[in-house]
C-alpha distance (Angstrom), angle and dihedral (degrees) to the residues before:
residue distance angle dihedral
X1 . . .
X2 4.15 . .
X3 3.97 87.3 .
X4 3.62 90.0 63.9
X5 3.50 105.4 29.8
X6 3.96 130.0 57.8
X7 3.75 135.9 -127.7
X8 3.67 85.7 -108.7
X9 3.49 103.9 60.5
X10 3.84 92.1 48.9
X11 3.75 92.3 54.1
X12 3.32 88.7 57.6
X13 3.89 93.0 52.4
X14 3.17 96.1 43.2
X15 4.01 96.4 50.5
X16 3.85 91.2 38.6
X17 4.39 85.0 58.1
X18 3.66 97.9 51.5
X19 4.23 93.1 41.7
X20 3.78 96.6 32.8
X21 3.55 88.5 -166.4
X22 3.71 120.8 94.5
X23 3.96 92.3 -144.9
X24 3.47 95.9 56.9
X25 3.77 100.0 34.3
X26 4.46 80.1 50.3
X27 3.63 89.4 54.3
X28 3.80 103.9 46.3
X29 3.70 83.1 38.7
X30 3.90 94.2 59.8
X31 3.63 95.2 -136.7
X32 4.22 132.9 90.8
X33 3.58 131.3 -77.9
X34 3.72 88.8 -115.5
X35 4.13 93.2 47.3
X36 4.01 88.4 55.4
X37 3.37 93.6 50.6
X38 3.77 93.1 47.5
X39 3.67 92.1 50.2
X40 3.91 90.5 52.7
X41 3.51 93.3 49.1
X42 4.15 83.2 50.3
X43 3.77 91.6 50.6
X44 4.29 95.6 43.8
X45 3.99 88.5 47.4
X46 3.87 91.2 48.0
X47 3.98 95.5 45.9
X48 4.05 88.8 45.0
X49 4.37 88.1 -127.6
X50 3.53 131.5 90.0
X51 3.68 103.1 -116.1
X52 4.13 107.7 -172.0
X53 3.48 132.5 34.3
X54 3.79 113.9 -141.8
X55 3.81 148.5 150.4
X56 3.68 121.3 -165.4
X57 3.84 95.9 -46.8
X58 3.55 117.1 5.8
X59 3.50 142.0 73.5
X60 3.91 138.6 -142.9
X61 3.84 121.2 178.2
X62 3.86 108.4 -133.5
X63 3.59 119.2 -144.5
X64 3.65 91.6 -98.0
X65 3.73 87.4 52.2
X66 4.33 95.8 46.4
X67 4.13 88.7 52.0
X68 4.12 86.9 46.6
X69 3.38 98.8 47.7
X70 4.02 100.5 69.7
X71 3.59 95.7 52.8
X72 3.96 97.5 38.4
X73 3.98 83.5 56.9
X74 4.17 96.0 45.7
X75 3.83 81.9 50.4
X76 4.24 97.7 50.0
X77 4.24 76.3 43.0
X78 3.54 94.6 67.5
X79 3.56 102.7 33.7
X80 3.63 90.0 62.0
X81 3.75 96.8 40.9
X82 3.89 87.4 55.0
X83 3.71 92.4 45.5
X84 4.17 91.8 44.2
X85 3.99 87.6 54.9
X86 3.73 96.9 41.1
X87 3.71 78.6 51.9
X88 3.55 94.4 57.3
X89 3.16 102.5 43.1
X90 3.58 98.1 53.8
X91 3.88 91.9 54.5
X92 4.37 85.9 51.1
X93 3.98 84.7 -116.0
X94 3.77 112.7 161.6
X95 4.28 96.6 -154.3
X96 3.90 134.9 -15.4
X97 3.63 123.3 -179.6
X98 4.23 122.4 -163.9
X99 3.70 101.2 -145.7
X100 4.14 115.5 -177.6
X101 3.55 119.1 -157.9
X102 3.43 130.8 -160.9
X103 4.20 115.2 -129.9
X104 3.55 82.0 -143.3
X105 3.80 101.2 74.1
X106 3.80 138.1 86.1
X107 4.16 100.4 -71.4
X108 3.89 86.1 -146.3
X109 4.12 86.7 67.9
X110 3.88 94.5 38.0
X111 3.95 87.7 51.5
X112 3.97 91.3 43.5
X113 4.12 92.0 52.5
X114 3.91 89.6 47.8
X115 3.87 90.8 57.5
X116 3.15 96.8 40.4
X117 3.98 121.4 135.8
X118 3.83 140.0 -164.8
X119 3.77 118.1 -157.7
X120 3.95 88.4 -153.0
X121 3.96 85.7 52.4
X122 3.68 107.2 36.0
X123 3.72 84.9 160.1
X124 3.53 101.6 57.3
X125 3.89 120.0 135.7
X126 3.28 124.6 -164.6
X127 3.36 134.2 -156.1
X128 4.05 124.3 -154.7
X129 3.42 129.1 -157.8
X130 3.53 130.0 -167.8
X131 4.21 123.2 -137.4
X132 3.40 152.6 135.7
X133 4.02 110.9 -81.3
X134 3.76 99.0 -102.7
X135 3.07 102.1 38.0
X136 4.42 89.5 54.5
X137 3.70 88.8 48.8
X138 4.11 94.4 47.5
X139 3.99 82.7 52.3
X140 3.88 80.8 46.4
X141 3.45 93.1 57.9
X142 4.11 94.4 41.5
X143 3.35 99.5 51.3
X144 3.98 101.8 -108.7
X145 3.83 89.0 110.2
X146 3.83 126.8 46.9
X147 3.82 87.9 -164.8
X148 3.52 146.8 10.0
X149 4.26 135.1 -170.9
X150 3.55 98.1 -160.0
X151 3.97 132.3 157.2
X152 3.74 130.6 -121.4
X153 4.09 88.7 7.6
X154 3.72 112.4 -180.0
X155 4.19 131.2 -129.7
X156 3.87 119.4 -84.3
X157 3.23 138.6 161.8
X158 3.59 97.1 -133.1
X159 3.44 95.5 54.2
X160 4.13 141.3 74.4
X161 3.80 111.5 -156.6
X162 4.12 122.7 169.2
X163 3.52 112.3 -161.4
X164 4.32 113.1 -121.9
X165 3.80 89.6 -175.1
X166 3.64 158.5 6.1
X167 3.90 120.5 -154.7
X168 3.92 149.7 155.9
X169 4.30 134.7 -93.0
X170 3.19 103.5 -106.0
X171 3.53 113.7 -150.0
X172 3.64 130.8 -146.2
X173 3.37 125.9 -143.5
X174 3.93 147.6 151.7
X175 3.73 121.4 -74.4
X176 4.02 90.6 -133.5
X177 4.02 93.2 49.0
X178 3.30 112.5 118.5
X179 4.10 83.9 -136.2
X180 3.97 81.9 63.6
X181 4.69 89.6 75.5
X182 4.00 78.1 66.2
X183 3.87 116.1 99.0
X184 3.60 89.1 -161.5
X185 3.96 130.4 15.4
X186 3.44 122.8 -139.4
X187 4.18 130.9 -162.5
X188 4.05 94.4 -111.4
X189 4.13 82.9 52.0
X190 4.35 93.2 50.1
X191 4.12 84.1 42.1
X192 4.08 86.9 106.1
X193 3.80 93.1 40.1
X194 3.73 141.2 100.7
X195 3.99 101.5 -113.5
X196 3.52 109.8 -154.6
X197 3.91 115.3 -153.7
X198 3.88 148.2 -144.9
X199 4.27 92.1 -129.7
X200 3.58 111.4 -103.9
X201 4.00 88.7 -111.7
X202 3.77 91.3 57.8
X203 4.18 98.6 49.1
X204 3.60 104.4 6.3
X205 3.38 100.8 165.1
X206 3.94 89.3 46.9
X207 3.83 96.1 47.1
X208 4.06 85.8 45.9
X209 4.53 89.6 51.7
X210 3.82 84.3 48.5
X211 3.86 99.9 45.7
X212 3.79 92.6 38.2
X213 3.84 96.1 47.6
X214 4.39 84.6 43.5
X215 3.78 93.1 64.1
X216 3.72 96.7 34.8
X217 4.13 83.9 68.5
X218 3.94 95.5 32.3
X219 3.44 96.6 -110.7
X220 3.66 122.7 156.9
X221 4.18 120.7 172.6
X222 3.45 120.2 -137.0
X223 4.01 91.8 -102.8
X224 3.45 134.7 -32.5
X225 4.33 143.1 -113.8
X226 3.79 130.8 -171.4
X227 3.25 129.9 -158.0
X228 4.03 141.0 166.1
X229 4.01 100.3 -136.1
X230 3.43 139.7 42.9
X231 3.95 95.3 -125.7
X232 3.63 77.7 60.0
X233 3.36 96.9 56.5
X234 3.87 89.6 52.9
X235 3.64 96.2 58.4
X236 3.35 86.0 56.3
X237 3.75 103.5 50.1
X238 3.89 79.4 59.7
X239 3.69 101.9 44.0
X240 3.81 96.8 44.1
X241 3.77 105.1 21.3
X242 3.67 87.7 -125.7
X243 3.84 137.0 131.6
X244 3.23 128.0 -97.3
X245 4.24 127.3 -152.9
X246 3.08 118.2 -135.0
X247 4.20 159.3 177.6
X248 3.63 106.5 -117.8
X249 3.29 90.5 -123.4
X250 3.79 91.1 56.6
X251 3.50 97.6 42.3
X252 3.74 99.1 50.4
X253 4.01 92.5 47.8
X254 4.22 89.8 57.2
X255 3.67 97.1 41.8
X256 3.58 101.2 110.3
X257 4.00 135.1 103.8
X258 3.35 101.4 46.3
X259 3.92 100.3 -28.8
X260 3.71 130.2 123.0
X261 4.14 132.2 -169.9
X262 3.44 122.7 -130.4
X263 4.29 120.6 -173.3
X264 3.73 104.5 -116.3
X265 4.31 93.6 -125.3
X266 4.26 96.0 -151.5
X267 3.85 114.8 127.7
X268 3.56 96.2 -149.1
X269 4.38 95.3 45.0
X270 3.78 106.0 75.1
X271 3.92 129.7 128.5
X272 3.74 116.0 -131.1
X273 4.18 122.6 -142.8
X274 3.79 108.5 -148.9
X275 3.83 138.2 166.0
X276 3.69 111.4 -132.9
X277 3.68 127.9 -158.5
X278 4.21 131.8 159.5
X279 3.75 113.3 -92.2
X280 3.94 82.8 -123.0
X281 3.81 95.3 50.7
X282 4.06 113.9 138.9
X283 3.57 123.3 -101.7
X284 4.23 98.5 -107.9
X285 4.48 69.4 63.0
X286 3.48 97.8 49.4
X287 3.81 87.0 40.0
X288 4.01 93.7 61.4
X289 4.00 91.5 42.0
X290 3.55 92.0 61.9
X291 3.88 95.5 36.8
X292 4.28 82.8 44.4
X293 3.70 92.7 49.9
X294 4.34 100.9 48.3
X295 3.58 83.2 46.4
X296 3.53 87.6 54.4
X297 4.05 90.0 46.7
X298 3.68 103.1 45.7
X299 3.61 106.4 107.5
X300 4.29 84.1 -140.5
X301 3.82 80.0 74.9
X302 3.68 91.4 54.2
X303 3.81 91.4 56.4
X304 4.03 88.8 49.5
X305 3.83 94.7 44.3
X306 3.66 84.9 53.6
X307 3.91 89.0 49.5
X308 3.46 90.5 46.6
X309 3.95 98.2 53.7
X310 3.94 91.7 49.6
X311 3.94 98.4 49.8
């Protein structure tokens, strides 16, 4: 398959899979609507099987495309892993890790991966990259990252994720709302609201837990808003009166001017923190994982996480 196919055309694959939506898979792509679908035409003609379903916009993997997909993303894997090293080596470097980190998580644990150290490595650099969740753990899973500390990241078999933490929506709201004498909110209370969202393209799996767990209990807000940042979300609350969901790290940086937080108290809505590496990650990886993770679990780090939050 890689003999016949280039590095391009997977990229594009593999991008237009996790987006399934040509517009947004175009735009984080770099190229035109019209150029992505010319390179997936390329790519289906050249593996003899239509891979993607899709009208004007959207996207559906076929089954041909689901049982390509694994092995068209191990192969972009190690083509950047040997390009990375070559890389490296040409510039006399002794180790370099690509870690992505999501906005979305606990500052505390973004700061505490972007210090971190290895005695074996006390030359490591590391570079961070900011990005949406899904798309950090697609570059995960291609090789362009080494790591990622994502929320709400999803199962795969190409990947190894350990999950840091396990919290609450938070919810913000105005101080005058009569929703505001709640210590906790829960979905039945926001059912006459105007929810305002993270976009589905920015926390998919998030906005999916929300609107799956919504029409389970036949809830249906009074309209709804999307957005792509929590500041976003704020202006909102004030324009519309609304609520907005959020990551408590999110919510608690935006509540100002007249805006409260409230935990969202629903055993089934939380968002999850996880490092995420590939299952065939290198052992200087591996190495920072576990040196990441007891960090993480040292109740010393507790104490400065605390100290952290209240400065």
């Amino acid at each position: 398959m890689t003999n016949e196919i280039d590095l391009r055309l997977l990229r594009a694959a593999t991008v237009v899979a996790a987006e399934l939506h040509i517009t947004h898979a175009s735009e984080r792509l770099g190229i035109t609507q019209p150029a992505l679908t010319k390179q997936l035409k390329e790519l289906e003609d050249r593996v003899g099987a239509v891979l993607f379903d899709r009208d004007t916009q959207n996207v559906q993997l076929t089954d041909a495309g689901r049982a390509f997909m694994p092995d068209a993303e191990r192969s972009l894997y190690h083509r950047e892993q040997a390009i990375q090293a070559a890389r490296l080596a040409a510039k006399g470097a002794e180790a370099q890790l690509r870690v992505g980190m999501s906005p979305y998580v606990d500052p505390f644990l973004s700061s505490l991966m972007g210090s971190l150290h290895l005695s074996r490595h006390p030359t490591l650099r590391i570079q961070t990259f900011s990005d949406t969740s899904s798309i950090l753990v697609r570059k995960v899973s291609t090789g362009e990252l080494d790591v990622a500390l994502v929320t709400a990241s999803g199962e795969s078999k190409e990947l190894s994720s350990i999950e840091l933490s396990r919290v609450p929506f938070y919810i913000l709201l105005e101080k005058g709302s009569g929703l505001a004498t709640n210590k906790e909110l829960t979905l039945d209370l926001l059912r006459d609201s105007t929810w305002i969202l993270f976009a589905q393209q920015v926390h998919p799996q998030l906005y999916d837990l929300i609107a799956r767990r919504a029409l389970d209990a036949g809830i249906a807000p009074r309209e709804k808003h999307h957005v792509t940042t929590a500041e976003q979300a704020a202006q909102l609350v004030h324009i519309t009166g609304g609520v907005a969901f959020l990551t408590r790290t999110g919510a608690w940086r935006v509540a100002v001017d007249g805006l409260t937080v409230r935990p969202l108290s629903e055993p089934e809505l939380y968002v999850r923190t996880v490092v995420t590496t590939h299952i065939e990650a290198s052992r200087l990886v591996s190495e920072f994982i576990r040196t990441f993770v007891k960090k993480v679990e040292d109740p010393r780090t507790a104490q400065q996480q605390t100290l952290f939050r209240t400065a």
